[in-house]
C-alpha positions, 0 to 999 in steps of 0.5 A, a space after each residue: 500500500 503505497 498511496 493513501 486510503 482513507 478507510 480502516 484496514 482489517 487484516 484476517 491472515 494475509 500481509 500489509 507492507 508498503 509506505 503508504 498510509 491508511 484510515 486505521 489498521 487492525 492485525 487480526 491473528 495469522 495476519 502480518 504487518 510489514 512495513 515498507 518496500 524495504 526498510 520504511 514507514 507506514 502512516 496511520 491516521 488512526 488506530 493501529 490494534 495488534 491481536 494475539 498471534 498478529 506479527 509485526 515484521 520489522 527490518 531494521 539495519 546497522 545505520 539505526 534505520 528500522 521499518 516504524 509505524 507512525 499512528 495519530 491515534 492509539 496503539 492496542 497491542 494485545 500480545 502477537 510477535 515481533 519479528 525483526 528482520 536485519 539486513 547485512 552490516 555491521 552493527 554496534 553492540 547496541 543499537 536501538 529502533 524506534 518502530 513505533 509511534 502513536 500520539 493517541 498512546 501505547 497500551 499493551 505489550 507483544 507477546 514475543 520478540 524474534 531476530 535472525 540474527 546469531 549475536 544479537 538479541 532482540 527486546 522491546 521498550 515501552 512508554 506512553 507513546 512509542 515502541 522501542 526495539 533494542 538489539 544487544 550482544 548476548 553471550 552467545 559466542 563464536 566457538 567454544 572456549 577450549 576449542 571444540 569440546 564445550 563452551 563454558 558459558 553461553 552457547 557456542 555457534 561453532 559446531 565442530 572443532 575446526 570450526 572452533 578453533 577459528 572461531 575462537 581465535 575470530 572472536 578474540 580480534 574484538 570490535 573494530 576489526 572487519 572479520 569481528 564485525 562482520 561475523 557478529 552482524 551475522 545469521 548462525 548459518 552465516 558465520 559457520 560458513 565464515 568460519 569454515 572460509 576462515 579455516 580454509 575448509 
């Protein structure tokens, strides 16, 4: 949708992208609201009402820019997902979207947060207004502290033991360093595929 209807929109299933803007919006379960062509914003002059088992697709980037839906009204979210979806780059260790806005406020919580990311957890902020994603290093890490035997702490993305070894070694160049920042800006299935280039496998 990206023109302009002056009607409410009521999605039972189904999906409703684009960055257009609508009347009001409610996201019945099984339905989908996402945002954008690609990373965008849709417009409701309304009210926007997530039910249970709705999903709010969002994607999101390293530059700080995420899909957002901006509503005149109040938003009603009464659980559903959020699924973020992020593009490739290399993100800081905490970066924070603001996907939400409604003048009319903000009532209610998603049930649940999801990212496809292997290094970054996603978590949801509210205030009167606005909805908040933050995207934050977990401890998830690269290999296995001892090299392919077992992770001492968090889990270890690496399964096998060449695949530890380099990632170990990987993590240990830290922030700032392209490989670093490349496989922590990473899917699990990508960074074992970096890390078997990595290895030489």
């Amino acid at each position: 949708m990206n023109g302009s209807i002056t009607s409410n929109v009521t999605l039972d299933g189904g999906m409703l992208g684009g960055s257009g803007t609508v009347g009001g919006v409610s996201v019945g379960s099984g339905a989908t609201v996402a945002p954008g062509n690609s990373i965008g914003t849709l417009t409701v002059s309304g009210n926007v009402a997530f039910a249970a088992g709705s999903t709010y697709q969002v994607e999101v980037n390293a530059a700080g820019q995420s899909d957002r839906i901006v509503a005149s009204g109040s938003a009603s979210i009464t659980g559903g997902t959020v699924q973020v979806l992020a593009e490739n780059g290399n993100y800081a260790a905490s970066t924070n979207y603001t996907i939400l806005t409604a003048s009319g406020g903000v009532t209610g919580t998603f049930n649940t947060v999801t990212s496809n990311l292997a290094f970054l957890t996603p978590s949801l902020a509210y205030d009167s207004q606005t909805v908040t994603l933050s995207m934050t290093r977990n401890d998830n890490s690269f290999g296995p502290d001892n090299g392919g035997s077992g992770s001492s702490s968090g889990t270890s993305i690496a399964p096998t033991r060449n695949q530890g070894f380099i990632a170990i070694a990987a993590e240990r160049l830290g922030v700032g360093n392209p490989i670093y920042d490349t496989l922590i800006s990473a899917t699990a299935a990508e960074a074992r595929a970096g890390f078997d280039l990595l290895s030489g496998e």
